[in-house]
C-alpha positions as CSV (number, residue, x, y, z in Angstrom):
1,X,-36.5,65.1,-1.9
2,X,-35.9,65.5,1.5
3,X,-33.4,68.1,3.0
4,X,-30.5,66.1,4.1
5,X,-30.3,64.5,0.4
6,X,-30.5,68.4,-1.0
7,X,-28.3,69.8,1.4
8,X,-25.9,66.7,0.4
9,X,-26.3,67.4,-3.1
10,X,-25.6,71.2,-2.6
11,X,-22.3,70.7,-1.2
12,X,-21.0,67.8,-3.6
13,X,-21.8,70.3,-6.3
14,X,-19.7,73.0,-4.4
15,X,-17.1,71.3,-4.1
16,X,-17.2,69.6,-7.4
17,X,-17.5,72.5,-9.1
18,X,-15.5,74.7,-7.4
19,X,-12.5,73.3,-5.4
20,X,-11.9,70.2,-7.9
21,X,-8.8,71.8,-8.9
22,X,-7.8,72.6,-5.3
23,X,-6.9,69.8,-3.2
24,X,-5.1,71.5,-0.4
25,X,-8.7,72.8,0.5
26,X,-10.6,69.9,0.1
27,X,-8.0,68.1,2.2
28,X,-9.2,70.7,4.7
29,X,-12.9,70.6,4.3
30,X,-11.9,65.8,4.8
31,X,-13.0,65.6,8.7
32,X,-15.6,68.5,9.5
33,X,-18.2,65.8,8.9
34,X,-18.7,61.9,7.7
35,X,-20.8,63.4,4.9
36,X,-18.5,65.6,3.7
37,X,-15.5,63.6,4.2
38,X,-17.5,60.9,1.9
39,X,-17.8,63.4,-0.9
40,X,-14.1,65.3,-0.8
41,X,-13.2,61.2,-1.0
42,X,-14.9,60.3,-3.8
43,X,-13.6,63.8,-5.6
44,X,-9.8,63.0,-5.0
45,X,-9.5,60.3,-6.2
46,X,-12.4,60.3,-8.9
47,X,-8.7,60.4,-11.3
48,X,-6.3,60.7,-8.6
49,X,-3.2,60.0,-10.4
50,X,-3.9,63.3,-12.9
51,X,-0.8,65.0,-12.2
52,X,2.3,62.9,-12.2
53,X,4.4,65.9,-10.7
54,X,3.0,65.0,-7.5
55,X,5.3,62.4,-6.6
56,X,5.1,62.4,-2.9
57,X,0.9,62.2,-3.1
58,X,1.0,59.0,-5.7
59,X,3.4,57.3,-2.6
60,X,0.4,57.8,-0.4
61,X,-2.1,56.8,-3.0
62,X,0.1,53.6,-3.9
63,X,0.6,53.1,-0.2
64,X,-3.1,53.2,0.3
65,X,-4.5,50.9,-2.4
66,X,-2.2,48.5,-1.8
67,X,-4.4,47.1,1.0
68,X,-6.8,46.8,-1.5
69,X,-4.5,43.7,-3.2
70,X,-6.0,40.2,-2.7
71,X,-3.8,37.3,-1.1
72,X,-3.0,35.7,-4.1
73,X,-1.5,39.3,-5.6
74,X,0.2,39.8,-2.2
75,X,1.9,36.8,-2.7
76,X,2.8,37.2,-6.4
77,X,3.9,41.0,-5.3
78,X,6.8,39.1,-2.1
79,X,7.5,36.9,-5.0
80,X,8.5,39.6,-7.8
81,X,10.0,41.7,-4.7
82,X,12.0,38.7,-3.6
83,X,10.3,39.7,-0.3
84,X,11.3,43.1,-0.5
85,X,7.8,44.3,-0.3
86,X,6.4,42.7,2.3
87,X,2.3,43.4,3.6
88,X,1.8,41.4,6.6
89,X,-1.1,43.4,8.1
90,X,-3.6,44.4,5.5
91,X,-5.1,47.6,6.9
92,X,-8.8,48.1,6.5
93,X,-9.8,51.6,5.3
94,X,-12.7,53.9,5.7
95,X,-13.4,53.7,2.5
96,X,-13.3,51.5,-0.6
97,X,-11.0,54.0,-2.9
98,X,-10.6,52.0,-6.0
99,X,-14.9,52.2,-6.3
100,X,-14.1,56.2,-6.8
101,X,-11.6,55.8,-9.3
102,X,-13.7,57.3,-12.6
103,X,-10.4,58.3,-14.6
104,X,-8.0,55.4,-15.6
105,X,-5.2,56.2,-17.5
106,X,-2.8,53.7,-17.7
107,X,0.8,56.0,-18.3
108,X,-0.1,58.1,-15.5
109,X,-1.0,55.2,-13.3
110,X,2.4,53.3,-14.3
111,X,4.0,56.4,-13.4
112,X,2.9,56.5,-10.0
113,X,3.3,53.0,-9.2
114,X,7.3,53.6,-10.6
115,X,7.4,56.6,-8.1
116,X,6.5,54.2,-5.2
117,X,8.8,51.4,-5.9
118,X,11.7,53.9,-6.8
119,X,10.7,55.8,-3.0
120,X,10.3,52.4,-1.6
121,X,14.0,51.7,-2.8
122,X,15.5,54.7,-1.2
123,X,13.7,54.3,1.9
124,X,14.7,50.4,2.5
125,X,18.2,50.4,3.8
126,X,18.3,46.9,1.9
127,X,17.9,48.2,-1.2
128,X,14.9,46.6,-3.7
129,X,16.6,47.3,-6.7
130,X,14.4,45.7,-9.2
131,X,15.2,45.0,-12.4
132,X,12.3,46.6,-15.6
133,X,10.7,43.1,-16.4
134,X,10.2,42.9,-12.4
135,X,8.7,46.4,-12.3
136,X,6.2,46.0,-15.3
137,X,5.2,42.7,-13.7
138,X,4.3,45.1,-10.7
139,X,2.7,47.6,-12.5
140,X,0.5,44.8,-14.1
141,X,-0.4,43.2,-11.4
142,X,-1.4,46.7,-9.4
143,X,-3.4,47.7,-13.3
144,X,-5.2,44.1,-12.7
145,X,-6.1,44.8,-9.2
146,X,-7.7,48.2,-10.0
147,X,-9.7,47.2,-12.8
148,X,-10.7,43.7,-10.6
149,X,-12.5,46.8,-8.4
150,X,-12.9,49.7,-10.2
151,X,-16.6,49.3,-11.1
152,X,-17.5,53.3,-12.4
153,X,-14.5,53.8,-15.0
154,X,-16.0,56.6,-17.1
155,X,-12.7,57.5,-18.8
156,X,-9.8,55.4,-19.8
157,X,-6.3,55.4,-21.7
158,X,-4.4,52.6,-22.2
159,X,-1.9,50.6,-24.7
160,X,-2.9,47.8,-26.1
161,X,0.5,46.2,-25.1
162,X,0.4,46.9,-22.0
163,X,-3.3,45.2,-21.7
164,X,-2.2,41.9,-22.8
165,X,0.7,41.7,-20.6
166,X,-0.8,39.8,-17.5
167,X,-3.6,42.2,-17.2
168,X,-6.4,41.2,-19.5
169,X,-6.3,37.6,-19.1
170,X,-9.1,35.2,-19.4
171,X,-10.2,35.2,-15.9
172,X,-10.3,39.3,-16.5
173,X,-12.1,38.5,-19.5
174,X,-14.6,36.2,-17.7
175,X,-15.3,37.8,-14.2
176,X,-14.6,41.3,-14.5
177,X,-15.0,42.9,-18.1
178,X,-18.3,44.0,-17.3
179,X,-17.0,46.9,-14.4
180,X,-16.1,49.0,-17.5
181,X,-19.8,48.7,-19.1
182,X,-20.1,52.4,-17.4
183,X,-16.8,53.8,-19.7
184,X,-18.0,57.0,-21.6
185,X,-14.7,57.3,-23.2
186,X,-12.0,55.5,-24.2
187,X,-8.2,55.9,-26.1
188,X,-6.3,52.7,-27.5
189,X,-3.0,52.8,-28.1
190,X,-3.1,49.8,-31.3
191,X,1.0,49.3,-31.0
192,X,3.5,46.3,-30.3
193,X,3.8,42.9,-32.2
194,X,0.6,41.6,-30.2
195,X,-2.0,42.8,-32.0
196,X,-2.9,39.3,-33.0
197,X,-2.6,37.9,-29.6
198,X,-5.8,35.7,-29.2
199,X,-6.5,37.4,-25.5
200,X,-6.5,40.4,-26.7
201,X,-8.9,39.9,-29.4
202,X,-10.9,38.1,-27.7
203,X,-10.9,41.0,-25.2
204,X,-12.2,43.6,-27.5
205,X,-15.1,41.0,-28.8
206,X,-16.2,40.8,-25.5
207,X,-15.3,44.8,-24.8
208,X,-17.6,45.6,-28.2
209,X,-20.9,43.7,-26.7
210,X,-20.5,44.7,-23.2
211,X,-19.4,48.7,-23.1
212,X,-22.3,50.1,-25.5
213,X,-21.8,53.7,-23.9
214,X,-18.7,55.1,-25.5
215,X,-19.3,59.1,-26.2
216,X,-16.0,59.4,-27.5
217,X,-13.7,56.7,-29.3
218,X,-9.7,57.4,-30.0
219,X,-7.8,55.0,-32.1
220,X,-4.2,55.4,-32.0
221,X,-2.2,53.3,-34.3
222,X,1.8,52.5,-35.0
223,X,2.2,52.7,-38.7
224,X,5.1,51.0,-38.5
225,X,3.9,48.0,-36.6
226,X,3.9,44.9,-39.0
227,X,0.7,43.7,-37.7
228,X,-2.4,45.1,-39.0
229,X,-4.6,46.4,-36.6
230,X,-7.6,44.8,-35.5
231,X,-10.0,46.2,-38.2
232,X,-12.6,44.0,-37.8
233,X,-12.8,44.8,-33.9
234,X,-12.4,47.9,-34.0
235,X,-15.5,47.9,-36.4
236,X,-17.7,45.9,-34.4
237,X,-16.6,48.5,-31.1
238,X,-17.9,51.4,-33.5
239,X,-21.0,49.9,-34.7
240,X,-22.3,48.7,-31.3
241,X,-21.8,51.9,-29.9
242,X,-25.9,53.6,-29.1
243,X,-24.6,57.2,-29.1
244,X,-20.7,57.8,-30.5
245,X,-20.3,61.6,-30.4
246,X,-16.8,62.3,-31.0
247,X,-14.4,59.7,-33.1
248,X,-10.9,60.7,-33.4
249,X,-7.9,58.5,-35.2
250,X,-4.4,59.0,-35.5
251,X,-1.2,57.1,-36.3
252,X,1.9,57.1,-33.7
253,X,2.9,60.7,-33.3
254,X,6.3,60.2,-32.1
255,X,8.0,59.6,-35.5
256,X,5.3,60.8,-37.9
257,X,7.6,63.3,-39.1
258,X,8.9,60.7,-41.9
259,X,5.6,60.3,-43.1
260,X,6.2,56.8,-44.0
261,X,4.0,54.1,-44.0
262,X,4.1,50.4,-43.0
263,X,0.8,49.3,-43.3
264,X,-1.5,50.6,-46.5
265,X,-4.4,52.6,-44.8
266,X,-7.0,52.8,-47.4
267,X,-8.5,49.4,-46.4
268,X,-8.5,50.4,-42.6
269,X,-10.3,53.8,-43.6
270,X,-12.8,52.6,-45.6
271,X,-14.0,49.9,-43.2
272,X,-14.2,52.4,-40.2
273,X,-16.1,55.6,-42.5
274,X,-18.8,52.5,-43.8
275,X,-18.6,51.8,-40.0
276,X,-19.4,55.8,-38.6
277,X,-21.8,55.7,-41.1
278,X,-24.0,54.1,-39.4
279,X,-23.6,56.4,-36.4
280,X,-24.7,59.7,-38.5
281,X,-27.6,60.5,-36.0
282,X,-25.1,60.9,-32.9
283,X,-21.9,61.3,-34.3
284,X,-21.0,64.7,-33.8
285,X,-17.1,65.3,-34.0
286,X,-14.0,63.8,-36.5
287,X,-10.8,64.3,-36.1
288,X,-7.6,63.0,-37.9
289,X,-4.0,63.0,-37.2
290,X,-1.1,62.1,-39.5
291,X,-3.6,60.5,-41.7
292,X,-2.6,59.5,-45.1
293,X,-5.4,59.7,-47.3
294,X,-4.2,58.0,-50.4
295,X,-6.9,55.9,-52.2
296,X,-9.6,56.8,-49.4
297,X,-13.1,58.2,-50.7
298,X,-15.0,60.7,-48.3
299,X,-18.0,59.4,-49.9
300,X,-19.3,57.3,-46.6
301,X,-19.0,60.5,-44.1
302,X,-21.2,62.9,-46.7
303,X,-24.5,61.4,-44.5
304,X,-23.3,62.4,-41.2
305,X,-25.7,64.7,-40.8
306,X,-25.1,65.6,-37.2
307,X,-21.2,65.9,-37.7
308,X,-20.3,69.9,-36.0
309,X,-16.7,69.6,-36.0
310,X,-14.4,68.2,-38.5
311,X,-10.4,68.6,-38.1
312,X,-7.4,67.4,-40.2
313,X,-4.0,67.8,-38.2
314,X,-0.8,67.3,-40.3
315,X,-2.7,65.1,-42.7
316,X,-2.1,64.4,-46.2
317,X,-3.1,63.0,-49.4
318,X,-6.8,64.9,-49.8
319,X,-7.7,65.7,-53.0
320,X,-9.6,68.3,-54.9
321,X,-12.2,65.0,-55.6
322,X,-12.5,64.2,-51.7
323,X,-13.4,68.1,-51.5
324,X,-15.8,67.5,-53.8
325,X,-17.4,64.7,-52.6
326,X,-18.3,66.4,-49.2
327,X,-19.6,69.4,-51.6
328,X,-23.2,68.1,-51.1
329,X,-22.9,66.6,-47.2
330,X,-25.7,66.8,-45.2
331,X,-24.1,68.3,-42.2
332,X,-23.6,71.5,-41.3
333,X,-20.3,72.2,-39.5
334,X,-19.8,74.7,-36.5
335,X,-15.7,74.5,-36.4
336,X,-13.3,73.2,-39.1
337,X,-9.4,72.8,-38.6
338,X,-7.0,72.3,-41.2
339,X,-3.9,73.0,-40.1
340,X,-1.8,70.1,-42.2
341,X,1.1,72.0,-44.3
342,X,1.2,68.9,-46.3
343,X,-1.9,69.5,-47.6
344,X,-2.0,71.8,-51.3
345,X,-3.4,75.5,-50.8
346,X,-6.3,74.8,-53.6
347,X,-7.6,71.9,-51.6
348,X,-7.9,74.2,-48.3
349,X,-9.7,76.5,-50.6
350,X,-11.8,74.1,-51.4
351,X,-13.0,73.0,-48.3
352,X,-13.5,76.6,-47.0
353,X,-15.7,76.8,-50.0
354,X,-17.7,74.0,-49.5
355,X,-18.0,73.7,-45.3
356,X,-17.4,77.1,-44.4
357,X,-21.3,78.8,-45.1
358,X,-21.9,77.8,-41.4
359,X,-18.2,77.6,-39.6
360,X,-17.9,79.6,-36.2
361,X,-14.5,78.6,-36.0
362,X,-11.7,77.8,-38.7
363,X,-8.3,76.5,-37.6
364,X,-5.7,77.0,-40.2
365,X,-1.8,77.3,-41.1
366,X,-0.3,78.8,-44.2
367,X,-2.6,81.5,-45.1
368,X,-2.2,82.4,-48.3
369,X,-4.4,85.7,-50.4
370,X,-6.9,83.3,-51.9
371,X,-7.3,81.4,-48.5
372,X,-8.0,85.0,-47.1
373,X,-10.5,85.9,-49.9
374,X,-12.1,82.1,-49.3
375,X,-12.9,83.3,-45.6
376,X,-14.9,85.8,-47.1
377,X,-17.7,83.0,-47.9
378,X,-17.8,82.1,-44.1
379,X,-20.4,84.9,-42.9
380,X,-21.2,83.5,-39.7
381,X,-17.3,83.6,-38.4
382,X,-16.3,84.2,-34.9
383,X,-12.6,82.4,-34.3
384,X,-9.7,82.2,-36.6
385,X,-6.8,80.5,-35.7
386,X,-3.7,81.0,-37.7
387,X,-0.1,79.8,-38.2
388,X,2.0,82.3,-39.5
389,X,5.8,82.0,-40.8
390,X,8.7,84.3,-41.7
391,X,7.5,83.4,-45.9
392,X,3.7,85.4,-45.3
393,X,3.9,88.1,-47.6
394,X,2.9,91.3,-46.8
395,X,0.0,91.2,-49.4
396,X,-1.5,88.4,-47.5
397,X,-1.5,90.8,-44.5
398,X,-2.8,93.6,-46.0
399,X,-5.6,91.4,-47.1
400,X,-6.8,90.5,-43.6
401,X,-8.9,93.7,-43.2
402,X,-11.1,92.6,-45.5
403,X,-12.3,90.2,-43.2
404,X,-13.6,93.6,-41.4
405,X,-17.3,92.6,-42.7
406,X,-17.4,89.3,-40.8
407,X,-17.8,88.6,-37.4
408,X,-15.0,87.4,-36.0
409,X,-14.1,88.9,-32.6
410,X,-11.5,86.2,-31.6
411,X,-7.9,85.9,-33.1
412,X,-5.6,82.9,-31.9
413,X,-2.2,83.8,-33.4
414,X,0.7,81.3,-33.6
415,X,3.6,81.8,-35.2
416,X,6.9,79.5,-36.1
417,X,10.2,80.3,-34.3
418,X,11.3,82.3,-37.7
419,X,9.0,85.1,-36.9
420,X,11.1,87.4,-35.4
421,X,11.9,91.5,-36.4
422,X,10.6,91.7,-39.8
423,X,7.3,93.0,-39.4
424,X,4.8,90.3,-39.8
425,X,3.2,91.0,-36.4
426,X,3.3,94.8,-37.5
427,X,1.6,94.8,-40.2
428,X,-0.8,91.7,-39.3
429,X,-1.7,94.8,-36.0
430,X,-2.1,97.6,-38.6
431,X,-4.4,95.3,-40.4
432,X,-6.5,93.6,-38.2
433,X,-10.3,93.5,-38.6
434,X,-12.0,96.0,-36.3
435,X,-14.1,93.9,-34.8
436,X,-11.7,91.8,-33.1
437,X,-12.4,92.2,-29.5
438,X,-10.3,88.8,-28.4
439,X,-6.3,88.1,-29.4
440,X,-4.2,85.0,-28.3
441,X,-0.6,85.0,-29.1
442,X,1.7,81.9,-29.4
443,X,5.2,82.4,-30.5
444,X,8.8,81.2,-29.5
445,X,9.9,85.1,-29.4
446,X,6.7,86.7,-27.7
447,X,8.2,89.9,-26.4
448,X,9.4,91.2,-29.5
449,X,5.9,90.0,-31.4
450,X,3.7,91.1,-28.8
451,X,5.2,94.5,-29.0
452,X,5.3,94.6,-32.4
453,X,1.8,94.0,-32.5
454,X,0.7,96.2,-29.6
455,X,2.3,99.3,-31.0
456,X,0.6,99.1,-34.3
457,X,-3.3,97.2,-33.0
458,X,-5.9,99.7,-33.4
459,X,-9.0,97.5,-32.0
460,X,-10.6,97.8,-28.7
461,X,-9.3,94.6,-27.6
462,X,-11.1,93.3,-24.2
463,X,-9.1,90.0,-23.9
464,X,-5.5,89.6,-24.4
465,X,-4.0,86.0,-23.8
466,X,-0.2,85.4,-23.8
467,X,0.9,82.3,-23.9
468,X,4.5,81.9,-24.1
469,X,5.7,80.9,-20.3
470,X,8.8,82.8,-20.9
471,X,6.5,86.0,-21.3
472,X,8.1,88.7,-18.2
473,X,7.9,92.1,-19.3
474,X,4.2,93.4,-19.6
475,X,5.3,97.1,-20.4
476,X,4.1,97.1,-23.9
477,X,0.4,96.1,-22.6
478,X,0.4,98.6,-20.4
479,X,1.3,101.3,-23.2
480,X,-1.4,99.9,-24.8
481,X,-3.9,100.4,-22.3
482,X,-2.5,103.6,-21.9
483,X,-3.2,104.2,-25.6
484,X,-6.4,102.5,-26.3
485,X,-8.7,104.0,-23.1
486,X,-8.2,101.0,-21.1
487,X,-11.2,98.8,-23.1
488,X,-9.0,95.9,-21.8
489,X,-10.7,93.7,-19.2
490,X,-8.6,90.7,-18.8
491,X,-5.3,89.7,-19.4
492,X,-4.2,86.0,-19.6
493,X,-0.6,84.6,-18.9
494,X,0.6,81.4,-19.5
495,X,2.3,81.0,-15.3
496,X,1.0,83.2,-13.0
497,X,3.5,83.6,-10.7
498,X,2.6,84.2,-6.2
499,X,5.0,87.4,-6.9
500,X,3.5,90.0,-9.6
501,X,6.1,92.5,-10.9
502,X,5.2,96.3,-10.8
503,X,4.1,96.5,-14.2
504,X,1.4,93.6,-13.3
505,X,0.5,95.4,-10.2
506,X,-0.1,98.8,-12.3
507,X,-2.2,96.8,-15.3
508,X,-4.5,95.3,-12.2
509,X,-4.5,98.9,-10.8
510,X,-6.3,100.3,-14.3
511,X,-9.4,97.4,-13.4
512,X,-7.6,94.8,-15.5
513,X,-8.5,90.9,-14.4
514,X,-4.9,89.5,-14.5
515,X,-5.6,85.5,-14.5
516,X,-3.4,82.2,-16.0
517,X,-4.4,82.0,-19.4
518,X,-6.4,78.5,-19.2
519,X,-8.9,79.6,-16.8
520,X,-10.5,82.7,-19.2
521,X,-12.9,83.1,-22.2
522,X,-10.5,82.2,-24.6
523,X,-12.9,81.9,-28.2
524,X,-15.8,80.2,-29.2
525,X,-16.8,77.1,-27.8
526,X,-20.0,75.3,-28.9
527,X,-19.2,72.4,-27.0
């Protein structure tokens, strides 16, 4: 290798992995050189639409690849504008942006693309004033343009709706499915009355022969749609796959609360498990969300021998004989997550019992005495993560020191909006295992919690993370490093404001790291 290439690959990782997330300095670093101004390029906008705050850069963005529309989508765009938009002079760029473009999300894209017309609007004296059919049709044919160029999508999100409407046509189908053969990951969104559309199935046919690289697969689907999905598709997309890691399926989220359910899921289910199935040597993570398990069998997923992580979200409808069924999997599971109140106490139990001999992590709401005493089977435990309510007793508390014999050293608390003054975050300090060197608090009322709990915690804690945004007044942490012989190291927050208060500035004084939450150790990960 020669030393221009290494020197070239030292900075791209530099910058990559250390001034990704800041973009004001990579802006800087644009024009020292060609080289470098080649890699800051294909950085920014490897997913340049990630933050749909940033209104004023997605007008420059839009602005830019707009030169990147053929003639025939120019024209179409004066037509939908009523010649409102006008591009007369194509300008050639530097570079060829949309051949960076690695993230596509659709939302965040339409966003952008909405931001533009409604800046456009206020900056034409004439007014646009485009109606929402008028403004889709844009936002299509901008989606259409991309994905005519984009040639190294890794990572993509996008409605199934959205697809068929002028975007994924059969010229798209014909000439230019094949730029997302490099996708890694993908998330549809299986919603609208066009699930049937012929396009669109013929679309994912094409999709499950020609993107065989998928890593990590999310089906998201409206129960209440009165189309079935495409089960037969989706199927084919799974089975084709050469090394699936991480499956995930959920139904719409934004009026699961009912719990109702259009479409009968059983049939849906058992199709996609016999599917995974065959994926046991690769597949390593499952996750479902609002999943009504009525009538399924967990038979087909006892062979995935490679499965690490395994998570139910607000799920419902497993029995005591699914539990029994995975009794005598072949996979042994790293982190489990359970945290569905729907679900019966007996059947969490249950699956402690049976998955927990090898768990680093458990994720779980409700905790109850005998889900306590179940934790004690789970000897290789490092993180818990509990939901806790105004209805835990104070017997289940007192029962968490008996987890003093495991290993667990990190604690993520969150607690509902009832837990206020009546002692639950006292007593859950007072009898905290001893070996807890790591707590994370979540709560609608954190002051009063965290105080409560830092008056009464008797660990050497190293790590506290506080994530309530609303968080201000750090006096009880510094009591506690007062009180414990300042064993604390860091101390996470939520919004890390330019401007710390006094109390901040005295806890960084003692040799505390003070840094936003996200960016610190925060638990196990074995990912």
């Amino acid at each position: 290798m020669s030393l221009q290439k290494l020197t070239y690959d030292c900075f791209y990782i530099l910058f990559n992995k250390h001034l990704y997330n800041d973009r004001s300095t990579l802006f800087t670093c644009l024009f020292v050189t060609r080289s470098w101004g080649e890699m800051i390029i294909r950085l920014l906008y490897a997913n340049p639409f990630e933050n749909p705050k940033h209104k004023k850069n997605h007008f420059r963005i839009i602005s830019t690849l707009k030169n990147f529309l053929n003639q025939r989508e120019i024209d179409r765009l004066q037509k939908l504008s009523r010649d409102r938009i006008t591009i007369r002079n194509v300008r050639k760029t530097f570079y060829n942006y949309p051949e960076y473009i690695k993230v596509f999300n659709q939302k965040d894209i339409r966003e952008a693309i909405l931001n533009w017309l409604d800046r456009l609007d206020k900056l034409d004296i004439k007014k646009i004033e485009l109606n929402d059919e008028t403004k889709d049709n844009i936002v299509s044919l901008f989606h259409y343009m991309l994905l005519r160029q984009c040639e190294n999508i890794k990572q993509m999100n996008t409605s199934s709706t959205s697809l068929i409407r002028n975007i994924f046509s059969k010229q798209f189908i014909e000439n230019h499915i094949k730029n997302l053969s490099n996708l890694k990951s993908i998330q549809f969104d299986f919603c609208g009355g066009e699930l049937n559309n012929k396009i669109f199935l013929e679309f994912l046919r094409k999709f499950s022969n020609i993107c065989l690289n998928l890593e990590y697969l999310q089906i998201n689907i409206d129960k209440y749609n009165s189309v079935s999905p495409p089960i037969k598709e989706i199927c084919s997309i799974i089975k084709n796959q050469r090394n699936l890691k991480r499956f995930k399926i959920s139904n719409d989220e934004s009026r699961t609360h009912t719990f109702r359910t259009a479409i009968p899921q059983n049939k849906l289910l058992y199709d996609i498990f016999l599917s995974l199935d065959s994926k046991k040597d690769s597949l390593v993570s499952l996750d479902f969300v609002y999943i009504n398990f009525k009538g399924v069998s967990f038979e087909n997923l006892k062979g995935l021998s490679n499965l690490k992580y395994l998570k139910f979200r607000n799920c419902k409808k497993i029995t005591l004989e699914n539990c029994e069924e995975l009794r005598s999997s072949s996979f042994e599971l790293l982190e489990l997550s359970i945290q569905s109140p729907k679900l019966k106490s007996e059947v969490k139990i249950m699956m402690i019992k049976y998955l927990g001999g090898s768990l680093r992590r458990l994720m779980i709401d409700k905790p109850t005495i005998l889900i306590i005493d179940a934790l004690l089977n789970c000897s290789y435990l490092e993180t818990l993560d509990i939901r806790i309510s105004s209805n835990v007793t104070l017997q289940v508390l007192q029962n968490f020191s008996k987890l003093s014999n495991l290993s667990i050293k990190n604690l993520n608390i969150t607690s509902s909006s009832d837990c206020r003054l009546d002692g639950i975050f006292k007593n859950l300090a007072k009898n905290l295992p001893t070996n807890v060197k790591v707590v994370s608090i979540r709560c609608p009322h954190s002051y009063n919690n965290t105080k409560q709990f830092l008056d009464n915690v008797h660990c050497k804690l190293t790590t506290i993370n506080l994530q309530d945004i609303k968080f201000n007044n750090f006096e009880p942490i510094l009591n506690y490093i007062e009180r414990s012989n300042n064993n604390l190291k860091f101390l996470g927050i939520a919004t890390l404001r330019n401007e710390k208060s006094n109390v901040l500035k005295m806890i960084e004084e003692k040799g505390i790291k003070v840094v936003e939450f996200n960016s610190i150790y925060r638990g196990s990960d074995y990912e």
